[in-house]
Structures are given as structure tokens and as C-alpha cells.
N, C-alpha and C positions, 0 to 999 in steps of 0.2 A: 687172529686177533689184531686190531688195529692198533699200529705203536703208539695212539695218543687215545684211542679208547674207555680207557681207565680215566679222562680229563673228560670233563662238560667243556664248550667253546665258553660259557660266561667263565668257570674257573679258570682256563688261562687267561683270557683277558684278566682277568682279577690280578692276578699271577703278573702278568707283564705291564699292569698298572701299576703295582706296585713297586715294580723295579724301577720304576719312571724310564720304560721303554718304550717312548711314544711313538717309535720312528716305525712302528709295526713290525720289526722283528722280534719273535721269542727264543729265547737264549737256553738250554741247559736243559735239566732232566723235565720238568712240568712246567720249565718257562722255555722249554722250544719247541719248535715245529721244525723237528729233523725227523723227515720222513724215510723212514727206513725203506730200500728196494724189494716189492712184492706186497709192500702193504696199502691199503687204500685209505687214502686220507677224502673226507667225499667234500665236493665243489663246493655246497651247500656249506662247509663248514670255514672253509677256504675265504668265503665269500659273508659269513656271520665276524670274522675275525676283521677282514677287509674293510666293512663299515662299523666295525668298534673302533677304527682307526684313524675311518676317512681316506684310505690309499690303499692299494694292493697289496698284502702280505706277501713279500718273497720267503719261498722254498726251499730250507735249508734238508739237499739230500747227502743222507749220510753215508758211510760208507756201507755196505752191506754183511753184516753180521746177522749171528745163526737168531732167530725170533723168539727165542726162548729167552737169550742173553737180552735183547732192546726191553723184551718187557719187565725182567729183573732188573733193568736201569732203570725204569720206569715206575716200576712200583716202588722200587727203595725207597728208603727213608734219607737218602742224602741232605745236608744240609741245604737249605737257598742260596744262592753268593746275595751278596750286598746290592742296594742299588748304585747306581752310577753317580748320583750326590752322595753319595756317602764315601766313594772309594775316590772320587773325584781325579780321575786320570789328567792326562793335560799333555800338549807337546811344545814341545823346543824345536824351532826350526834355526839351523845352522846353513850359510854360506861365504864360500869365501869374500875378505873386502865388506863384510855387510854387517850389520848388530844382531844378534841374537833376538827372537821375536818367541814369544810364549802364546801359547793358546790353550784358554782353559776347556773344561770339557761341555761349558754350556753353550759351545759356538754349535750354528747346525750347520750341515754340510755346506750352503750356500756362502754362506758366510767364511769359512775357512779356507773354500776354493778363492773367493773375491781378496782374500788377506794374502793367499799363495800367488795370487795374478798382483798385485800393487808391490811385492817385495821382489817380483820378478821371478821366482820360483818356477816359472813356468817358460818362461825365458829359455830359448837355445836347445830345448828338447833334451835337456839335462837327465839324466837319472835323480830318482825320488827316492832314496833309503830311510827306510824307518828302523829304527833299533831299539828294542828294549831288555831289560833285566828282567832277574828272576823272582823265586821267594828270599824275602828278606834283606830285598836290593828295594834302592828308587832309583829315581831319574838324576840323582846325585853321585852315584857309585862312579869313581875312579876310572874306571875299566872304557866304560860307556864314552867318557870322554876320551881317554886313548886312542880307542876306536873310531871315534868319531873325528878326532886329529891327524890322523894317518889317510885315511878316506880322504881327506877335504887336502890334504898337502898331496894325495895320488892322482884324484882326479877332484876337474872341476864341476862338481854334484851339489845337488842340497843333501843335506844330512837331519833329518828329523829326531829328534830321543822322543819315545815313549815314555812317559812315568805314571805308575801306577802305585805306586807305594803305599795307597791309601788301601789298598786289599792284596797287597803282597807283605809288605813290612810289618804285619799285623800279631808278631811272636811266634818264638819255634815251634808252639804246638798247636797250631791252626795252618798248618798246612793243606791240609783236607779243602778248608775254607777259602783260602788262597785260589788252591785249582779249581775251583766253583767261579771264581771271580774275572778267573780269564776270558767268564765265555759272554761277560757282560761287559767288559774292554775291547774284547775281539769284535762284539759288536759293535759298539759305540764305533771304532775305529775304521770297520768296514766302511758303515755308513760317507765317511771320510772318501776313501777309496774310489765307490762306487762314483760321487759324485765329482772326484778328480780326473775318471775319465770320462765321464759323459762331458766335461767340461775341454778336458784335452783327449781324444782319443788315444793318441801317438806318446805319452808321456809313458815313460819305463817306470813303474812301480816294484821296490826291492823289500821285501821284511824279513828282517835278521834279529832273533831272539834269542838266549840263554836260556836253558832250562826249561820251568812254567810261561817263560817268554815266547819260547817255539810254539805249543799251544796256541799260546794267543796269537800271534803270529798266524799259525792253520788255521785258528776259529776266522780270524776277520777276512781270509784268503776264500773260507769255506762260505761265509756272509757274502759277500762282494763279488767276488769272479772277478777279483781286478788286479791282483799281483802278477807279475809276471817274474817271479822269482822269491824265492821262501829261503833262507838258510835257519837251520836248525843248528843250534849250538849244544851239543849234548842234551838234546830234548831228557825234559822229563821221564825218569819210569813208573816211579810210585805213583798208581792209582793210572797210568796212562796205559802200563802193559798189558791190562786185560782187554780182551777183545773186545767187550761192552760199550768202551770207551772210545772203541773208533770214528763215533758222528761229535768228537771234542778235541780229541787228538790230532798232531799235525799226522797229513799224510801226503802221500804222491799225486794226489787228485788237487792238492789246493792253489796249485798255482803251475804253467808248464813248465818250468823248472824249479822242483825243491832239492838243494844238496843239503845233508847233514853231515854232522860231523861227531862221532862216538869217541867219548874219552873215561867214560864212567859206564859201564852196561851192568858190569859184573865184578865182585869181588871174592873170594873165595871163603866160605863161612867162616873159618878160624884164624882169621886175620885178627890184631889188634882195633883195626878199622872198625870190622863186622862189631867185635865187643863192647866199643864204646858211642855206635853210633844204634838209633833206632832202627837204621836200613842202611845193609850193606853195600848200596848204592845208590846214584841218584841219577844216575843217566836208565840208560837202556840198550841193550845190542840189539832190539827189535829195528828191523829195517822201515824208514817212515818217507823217505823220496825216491826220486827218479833216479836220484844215486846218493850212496851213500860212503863215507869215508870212515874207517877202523884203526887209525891211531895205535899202535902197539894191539894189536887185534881188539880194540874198545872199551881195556879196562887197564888199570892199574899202571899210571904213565909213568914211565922213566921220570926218576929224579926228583916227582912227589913223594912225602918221606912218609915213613909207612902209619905213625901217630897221626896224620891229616886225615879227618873228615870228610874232606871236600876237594883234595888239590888234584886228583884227576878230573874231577866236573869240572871245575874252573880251568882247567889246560884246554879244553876248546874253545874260549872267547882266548886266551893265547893263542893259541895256534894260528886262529882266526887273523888277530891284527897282526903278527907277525907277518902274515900272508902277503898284505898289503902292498907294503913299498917291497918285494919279495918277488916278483911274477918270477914261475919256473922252479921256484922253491921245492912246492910240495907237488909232482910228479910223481904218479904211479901208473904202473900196467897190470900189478897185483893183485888179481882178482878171486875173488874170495869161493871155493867149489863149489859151496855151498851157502847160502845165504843164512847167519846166528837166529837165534831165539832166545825166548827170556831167560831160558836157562842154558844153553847149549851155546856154548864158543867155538865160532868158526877156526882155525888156524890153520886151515889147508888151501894154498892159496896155487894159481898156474898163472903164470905170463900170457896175458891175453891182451890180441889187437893194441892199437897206437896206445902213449900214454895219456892220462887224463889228467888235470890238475886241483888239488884243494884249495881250499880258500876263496878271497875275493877273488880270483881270475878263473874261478871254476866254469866251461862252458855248456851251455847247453847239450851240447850230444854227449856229454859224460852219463851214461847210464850203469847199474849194478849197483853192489857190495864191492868196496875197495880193500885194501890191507894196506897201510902206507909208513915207511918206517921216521922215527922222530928221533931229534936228537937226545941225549941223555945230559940232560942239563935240568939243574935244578928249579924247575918250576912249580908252583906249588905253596911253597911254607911261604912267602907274602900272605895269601888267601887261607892260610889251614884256618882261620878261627871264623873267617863266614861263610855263609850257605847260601845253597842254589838258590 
């Protein structure tokens, strides 16, 4: 069966008009065209979608899961995410010495590139980091700016925030809704990407996200082929860990180097956590890059206090900026024997080859499943009362 079979080409275009996705990408369960490996999507339709557009429809291929699971993604009944006026994302572009410059999400790619060239952004072949939050974060959270303060006093980069808080921020029980939303931010934002490097080839593109941030993050790496680096901040697990989810999910194909960072995967059913929260987790120990880093083997951090929600998720955007002004900090050679699952904790670890490092100074030849030890310091109870 063909993965978008079950859709007429007028119904997604319907579908991706209505998200007011003109730029000819389709996003998500019946608003994308993530073409599963081994299935035939025909040229003819490729090319009906093309001139519903006016420009070539790019090919969002996904990762390769069993065709049983793509068409169950397919047929469900998932909600839609929102259109892109409606959740109205927007960036913040930071440098040092310079004013802060906002862009809303109605600029098109030319237009953003030409704003990035007059402020100088493009200037000196600098690194491009874009960063954003999770559910029930915007482009205002605290953290974001920390982050983005440390970076800019480390090195001299531009510093981009994401905010989307118009389809993350949207209450605790529309989560669901949220990670639908990522994948029409991820797109919007690709769009961005793509046209930053046809504009500069040579410019280093970095996307660093929390949570449903990592997501998005992987969607607009998986849209664009223009990151050259992903960091995952305790990606997502709810609703990410299934294997279904893999043409949404960040993975190790969306950019040549994605590190993540596991601080929340797993918690043990009969915690107080487990009792008082919906889900006993909100990361994942599923491995999602070209390397990945296990923080107290990727659950339950030191020094988060056992009543918190959420203070091991949030211990990887800490760890993270701690990293920063830090190089040689977080060293490991700790390699994990075996690589976790979503239910299965790795803790068997052998000293293998040179060490590798987390955080901002993580390099590209760092590959695997890491184990890396943390200190026991109280992190956490700041963040117990917000969510991913």
C-alpha cells in the first residue's frame, strides 16, 4: 500500500491550504508527504501537488519503519496541529554589541535572509544557533535566555530563540496538540534554513531544542537538509517513542551531527513522581543521534527531589549551559554495552577508545550511547512546578 494512498492529491492540497502552507511543503499525518522507504509515491502526483503550488514540492523521506505502523499513522484519527497564523511562531535574533531584532513568522525566506545580511548575521562565517523551548514554555522562559547569555559571552555567534508558544503554551492537557504543532514550526522554520544556505553556503547552522523543541528541531533538519548540527535536550518520549513516529521524531539522519542529551527516559512505576504525574516520564532512553549522552544512566538525576514532576527533564537544558563556559567539563569514555529502549536501562557500561565530550563543545566524531557521571547538586526544585 502506498503511505499516502488512503489521501486524493486535491485532499492534501486541501489539507495544506488550509494550514496556510504555501511554501509547498506538507507537514504531519494527512498534511505531509513523508515518504516512507519501499513505498511508491508516483511522479504524476508529485507533479499535481507541484503545480497546486506553482514550485516543486520537496520530499520529506522518513525514516524507515515496519508499513503496517506508517499506515496506522495514517489512517488514525490524530488531531491536525494548528495553522501557522494561528500559533504564530517568530524569532529573536541576538548578537553581541548589537540590538535585539524580532521576526515574525509572516517574513518568507528571502526576506529573513536579506534582514540576516543588513544586521550583519552573516558577517565573519559565524555560527547560526537557533534554540527553542518546549510544552508550556515560550520564547520568554528564563532558561532560553541563560542559554543564550553564556553562548554570546563563549563565543562570538549569533544566537537565534525560537518561540512558538502559540501551539506549545496552549494548557496541560493538549499535549497531544502541541506535538502535532511542531511539525508545522519545524516547517515554517526549515523554509528559513534552506534559504540561508542557498544564500551562504559555508554558514554553520546549529538547532538546539528542549523537549517537544528537539522534535521540532529534527522536523525543520528533516524539511531543509540544512543543519549541520541538532542538539536534543532530553527529547521528547510521549507519543515520540513509538516507532510510528519516526518520519516526526528527531533522529540521527537530520543533520551530520545530532548529540542528545537523556535526563528523564525512565522512572520506576512506584515512585511518588509515577503517582502524581500523567506520565512517568517525559524524556526517553530511546537513542535519537549519532551520539548520545546518559546523565546518571538517563533518568532520575541526582539532587532533583523525588515530589518534582519534571526536575530531571529540565536537568538537560542545565547541564547544557552549564557546559558552555565549562569545555572539558563533561568527559566521558563510558560506553554504554548496550544501547537503552523504552523500557530497558542500559547500566552496563566498558571504557572504550579516546574520551568524548557533552555539551556545547561536543565534536563531531563523538558517536554511540554514552554513560556520563553528574554531580549531586540540587537541581531541579527551581523548575518542579513547570513542564516540558
Amino acid at each position: 500500500m502506498n503511505a499516502l494512498s488512503i489521501f486524493t492529491v486535491d485532499r492534501v492540497c486541501d489539507l495544506v491550504r488550509g494550514a496556510g502552507l504555501v511554501t509547498g511543503h506538507v507537514v504531519g499525518q494527512a498534511l505531509s508527504i513523508s515518504i516512507f522507504r519501499g513505498s511508491n509515491f508516483l511522479d504524476s502526483e508529485t507533479q499535481a501537488l507541484s503545480e497546486a503550488f506553482g514550485r516543486a514540492v520537496p520530499i520529506v523521506l522518513a525514516e524507515k519503519i515496519h508499513p503496517t505502523l506508517a499506515e496506522t499513522l495514517l489512517q488514525s484519527t490524530f488531531m491536525e496541529p494548528w495553522c501557522l497564523s494561528k500559533i504564530k511562531p517568530m524569532l529573536r535574533v541576538y548578537q553581541r554589541n548589537r540590538p535585539r531584532v524580532e521576526i515574525r513568522h509572516t517574513a518568507d525566506p528571502e526576506e529573513v535572509c536579506r534582514i540576516f545580511g543588513e544586521i550583519g548575521a552573516f558577517d565573519g562565517n559565524r555560527r547560526i544557533a537557533f534554540l527553542t523551548h518546549g510544552f508550556i514554555h515560550d520564547i520568554d522562559i528564563y532558561w532560553l535566555k541563560d542559554m543564550k547569555n553564556e553562548m554570546l559571552a563563549q563565543e562570538d555567534m549569533v544566537v537565534v530563540m525560537v518561540g512558538w508558544g502559540g501551539g506549545s503554551n496552549i494548557g496541560v492537557d493538549r499535549y497531544d496538540l502541541a506535538s502535532r504543532n511542531i511539525e508545522v514550526v519545524g516547517c515554517w522554520l526549515g523554509n528559513y534554513l534552506r534559504q540561508m544556505k542557498r544564500v551562504n553556503p559555508e554558514v554553520q547552522l546549529w538547532g538546539i531544542g528542549h523537549s517537544l523543541g528537539a522534535h521540532l528541531m529534527g522536523f525543520a533538519g528533516k524539511c531543509s537538509r540544512s543543519f549541520d548540527r541538532i542538539t536534543g535536550l532530553d527529547p521528547a518520549g510521549p507519543n515520540f517513542e513509538r516507532e510510528s513516529f519516526g518520519c516526526v521524531r528527531l533522529t540521527a539522519n537530520d543533520a551530520p551531527i545530532v548529540d542528545c542529551i537523556h535526563t528523564d527516559g525512565y522512572a520506576a512505576p512506584m515512585t511518588l513522581q509515577a503517582l502524581t504525574s500523567p506520565t512517568n516520564h517525559f524524556g526517553t532512553l530511546v537513542p535519537m543521534g549519532t551520539v548520545d549522552f546518559y546523565p546518571n544512566f538517563g533518568h532520575s538525576q541526582p539532587g532533583c527531589v523525588n515530589f518534582s514532576v519534571i526536575g530531571s527533564h529540565n536537568r538537560s537544558f542545565e547541564l547544557f549551559t552549564e557546559s558552555i563556559s565549562k569545555p572539558g567539563r563533561f568527559y566521558t569514555n563510558m560506553k554504554l554495552v548496550k544501547e537503552p529502549t523504552f523500557m530497558d536501562i542500559s547500566e552496563e557500561v566498558k571504557h572504550e577508545g579516546p574520551e568524548v565530550e557533552m555539551g556545547f563543545h561536543c565534536r563531531g566524531e563523538a558517536k554511540g550511547a554514552f554513560f556520563i557521571e553528574v554531580d549531586q547538586e540540587d537541581f531541579g526544585i527551581t523548575y518542579m512546578f513547570g513542564i516540558p
